[in-house]
N, C-alpha and C positions, 0 to 999 in steps of 0.2 A: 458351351454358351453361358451356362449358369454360373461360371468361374467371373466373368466380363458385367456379370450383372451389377451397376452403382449399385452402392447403402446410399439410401441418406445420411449425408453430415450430420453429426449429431451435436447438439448444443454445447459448449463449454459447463462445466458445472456448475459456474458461476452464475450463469444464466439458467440454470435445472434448481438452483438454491439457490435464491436472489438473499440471501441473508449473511452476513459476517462471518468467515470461514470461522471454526473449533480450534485451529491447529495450536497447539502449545508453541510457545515464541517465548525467546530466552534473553531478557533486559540485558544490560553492558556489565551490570554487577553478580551475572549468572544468575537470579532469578527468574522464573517460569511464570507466564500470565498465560491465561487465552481473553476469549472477547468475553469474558465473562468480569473481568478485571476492570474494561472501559468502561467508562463516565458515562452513566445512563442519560438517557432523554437529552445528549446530544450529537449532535449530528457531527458522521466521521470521514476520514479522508482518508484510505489507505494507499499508502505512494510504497513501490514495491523497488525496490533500487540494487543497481549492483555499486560495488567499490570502487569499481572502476574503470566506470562511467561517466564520460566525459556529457550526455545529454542530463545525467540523476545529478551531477557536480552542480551545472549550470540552474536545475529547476530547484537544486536547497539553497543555492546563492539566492535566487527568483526569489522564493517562498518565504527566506530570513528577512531579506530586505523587504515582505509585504507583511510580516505576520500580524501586523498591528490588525488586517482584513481576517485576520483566520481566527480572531479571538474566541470564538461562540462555534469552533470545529477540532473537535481531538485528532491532530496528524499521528497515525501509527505507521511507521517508517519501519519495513521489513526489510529485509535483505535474506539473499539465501547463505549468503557466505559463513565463515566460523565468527563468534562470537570476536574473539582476537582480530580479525581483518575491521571489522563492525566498528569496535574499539576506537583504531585511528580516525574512521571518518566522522565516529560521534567527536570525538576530541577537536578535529582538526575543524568542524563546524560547530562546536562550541555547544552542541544540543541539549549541555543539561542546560541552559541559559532560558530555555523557551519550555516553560510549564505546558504546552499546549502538546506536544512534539512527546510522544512516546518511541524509541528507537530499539528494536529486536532486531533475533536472528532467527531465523529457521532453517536451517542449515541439511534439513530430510529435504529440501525444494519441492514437499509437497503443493504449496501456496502459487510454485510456477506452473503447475499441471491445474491445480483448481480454477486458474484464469487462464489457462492455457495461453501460457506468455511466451511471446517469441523473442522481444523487445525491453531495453529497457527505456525508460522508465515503465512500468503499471499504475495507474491510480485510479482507484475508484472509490465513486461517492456513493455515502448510506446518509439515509434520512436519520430520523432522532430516534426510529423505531429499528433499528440498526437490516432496516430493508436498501436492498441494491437501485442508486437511481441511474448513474449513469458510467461510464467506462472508457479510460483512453491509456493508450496502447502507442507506447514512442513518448514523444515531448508531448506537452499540452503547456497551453496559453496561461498566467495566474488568471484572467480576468474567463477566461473557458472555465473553471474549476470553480471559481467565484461562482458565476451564473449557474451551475447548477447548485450549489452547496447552501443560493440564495431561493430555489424554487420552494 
């Protein structure tokens, strides 16, 4: 009987640690940052993307053509995949072009567990105090992301 007994679901970590994950994340030119690296006192957008994603494709097209709106938000743009896959799609979307737009790898997929991601895209918003405000899982709207990144 006690085999059959539910647990409670227990919160994703990200929700147990509302704050900017540690993980070391590895730039396009092989250097190692963590959140220790981002632009203080502003407020951040982590967009979690795979390569080869046809929803993460569509939301950096989205997001290029809005970033004039993202001026006053550091996008750190993770992926799990190698640093080389990462590469072509920093290239092919042109990302050192957009100062705002930080592009990593972490390639351990620890950062897929700490949001327990099932989907891509992930993006979630931190205040300027690099605290968790809000969290979307699949596509999101620019003007959904705006609105919280504007609370």
């Amino acid at each position: 009987m006690k085999a059959q007994t539910a647990t409670p679901p227990t919160k994703p970590a990200y929700l147990q640690y509302p704050i900017i994950p540690a993980f070391p994340l590895t730039l396009v030119d092989g250097h190692t940052i963590t959140k220790n690296d981002l632009r203080k006192g502003e407020k951040t957008m982590l967009f979690i993307f795979s390569v080869d994603c046809d929803h993460c494709k569509h939301l950096t097209e989205d997001l290029l053509k809005n970033i004039d709106k993202f001026q006053k938000t550091q996008i750190l743009m993770v992926t799990p995949f190698k640093v080389e896959q990462m590469k072509e799609y920093y290239d092919q979307y042109k990302i050192k072009n957009y100062p705002t737009i930080t592009m990593a790898s972490e390639p351990t997929r620890q950062i897929m567990y700490f949001y327990d991601l099932h989907y891509f895209p992930g993006l979630y918003i931190y205040n300027k105090k690099q605290q968790f405000v809000k969290g979307f899982e699949g596509t999101a709207k620019i003007d959904s992301l705006l609105y919280y990144l504007h609370k």
